[in-house]
C-alpha positions as CSV (number, residue, x, y, z in Angstrom):
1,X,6.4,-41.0,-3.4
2,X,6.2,-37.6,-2.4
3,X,3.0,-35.7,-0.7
4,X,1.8,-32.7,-2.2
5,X,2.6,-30.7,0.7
6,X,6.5,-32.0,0.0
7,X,5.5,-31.1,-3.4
8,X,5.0,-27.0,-2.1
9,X,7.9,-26.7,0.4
10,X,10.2,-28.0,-2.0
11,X,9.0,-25.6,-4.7
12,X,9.1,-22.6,-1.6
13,X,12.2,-24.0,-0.6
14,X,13.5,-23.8,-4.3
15,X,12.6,-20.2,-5.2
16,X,13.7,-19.3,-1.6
17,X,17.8,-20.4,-2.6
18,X,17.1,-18.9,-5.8
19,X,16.2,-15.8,-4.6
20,X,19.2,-15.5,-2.0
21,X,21.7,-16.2,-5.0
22,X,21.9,-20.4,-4.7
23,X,23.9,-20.6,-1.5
24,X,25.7,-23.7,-1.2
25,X,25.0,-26.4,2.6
26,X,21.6,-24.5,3.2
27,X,19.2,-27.1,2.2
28,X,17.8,-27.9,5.7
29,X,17.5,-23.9,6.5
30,X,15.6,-23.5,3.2
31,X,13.5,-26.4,3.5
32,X,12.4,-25.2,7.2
33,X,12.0,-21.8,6.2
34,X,9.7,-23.3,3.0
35,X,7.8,-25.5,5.9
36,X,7.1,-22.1,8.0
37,X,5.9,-19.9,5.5
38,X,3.5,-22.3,4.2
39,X,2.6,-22.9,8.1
40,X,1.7,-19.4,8.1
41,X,0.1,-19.1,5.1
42,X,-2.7,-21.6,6.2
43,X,-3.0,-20.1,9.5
44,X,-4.0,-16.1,7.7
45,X,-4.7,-16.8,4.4
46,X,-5.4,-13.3,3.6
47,X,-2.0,-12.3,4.4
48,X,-0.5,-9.2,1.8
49,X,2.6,-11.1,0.4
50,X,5.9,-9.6,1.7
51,X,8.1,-7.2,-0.7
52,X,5.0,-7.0,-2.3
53,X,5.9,-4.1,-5.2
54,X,3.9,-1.2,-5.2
55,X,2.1,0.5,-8.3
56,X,4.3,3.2,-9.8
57,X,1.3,5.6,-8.8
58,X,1.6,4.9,-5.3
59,X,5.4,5.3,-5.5
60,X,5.1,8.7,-6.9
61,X,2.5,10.2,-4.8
62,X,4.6,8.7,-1.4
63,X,8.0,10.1,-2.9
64,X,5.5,13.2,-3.3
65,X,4.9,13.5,0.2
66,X,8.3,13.0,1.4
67,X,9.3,15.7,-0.7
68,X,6.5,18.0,0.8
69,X,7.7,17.4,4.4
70,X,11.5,18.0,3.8
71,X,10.8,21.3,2.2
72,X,8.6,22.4,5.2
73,X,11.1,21.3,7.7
74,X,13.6,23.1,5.8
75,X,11.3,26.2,5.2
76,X,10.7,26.0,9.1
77,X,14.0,26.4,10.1
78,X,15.3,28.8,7.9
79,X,12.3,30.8,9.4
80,X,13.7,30.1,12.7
81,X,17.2,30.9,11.9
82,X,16.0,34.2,10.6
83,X,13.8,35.6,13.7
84,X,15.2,38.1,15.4
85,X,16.2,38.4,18.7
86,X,13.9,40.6,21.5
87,X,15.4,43.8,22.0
88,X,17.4,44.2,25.5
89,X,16.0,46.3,28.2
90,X,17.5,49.5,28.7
């Protein structure tokens, strides 16, 4: 009979091939990947999950950034481009 923790890899395991499209001959490599990540998780229990999907609020106000920075970089160099060069000595 199987042990709860068999119980939990085999459900990680599970959603693990489901989630990389139900690859056929990978049992083992799911199974030991299922057996590591819930290593891990008892070792830092207050780990942030990965892929983790961020509020749409936080999405906006980073993609609001990003913009900001690309429109000074390109305000920047067009103020570059535009400076004149010093005057020869005569």
């Amino acid at each position: 009979m199987p042990t709860e923790r068999n119980h939990q890899i085999r459900e990680r395991a599970y959603g693990l091939w489901e989630a990389d499209g139900r690859p056929e001959g990978k049992e083992m490599d799911y199974w030991l990947r299922a057996e590591r990540d819930l290593s891990i998780g008892e070792a830092k229990p207050s780990r942030k999950a990965k892929g983790t999907v961020k509020s749409t609020s936080a999405r906006t106000a980073k993609a609001g950034s990003s913009a900001k920075k690309a429109a000074t970089r390109k305000t920047s160099s067009k103020r570059a481009a535009t400076k004149k060069a010093p005057a020869a000595k005569s």
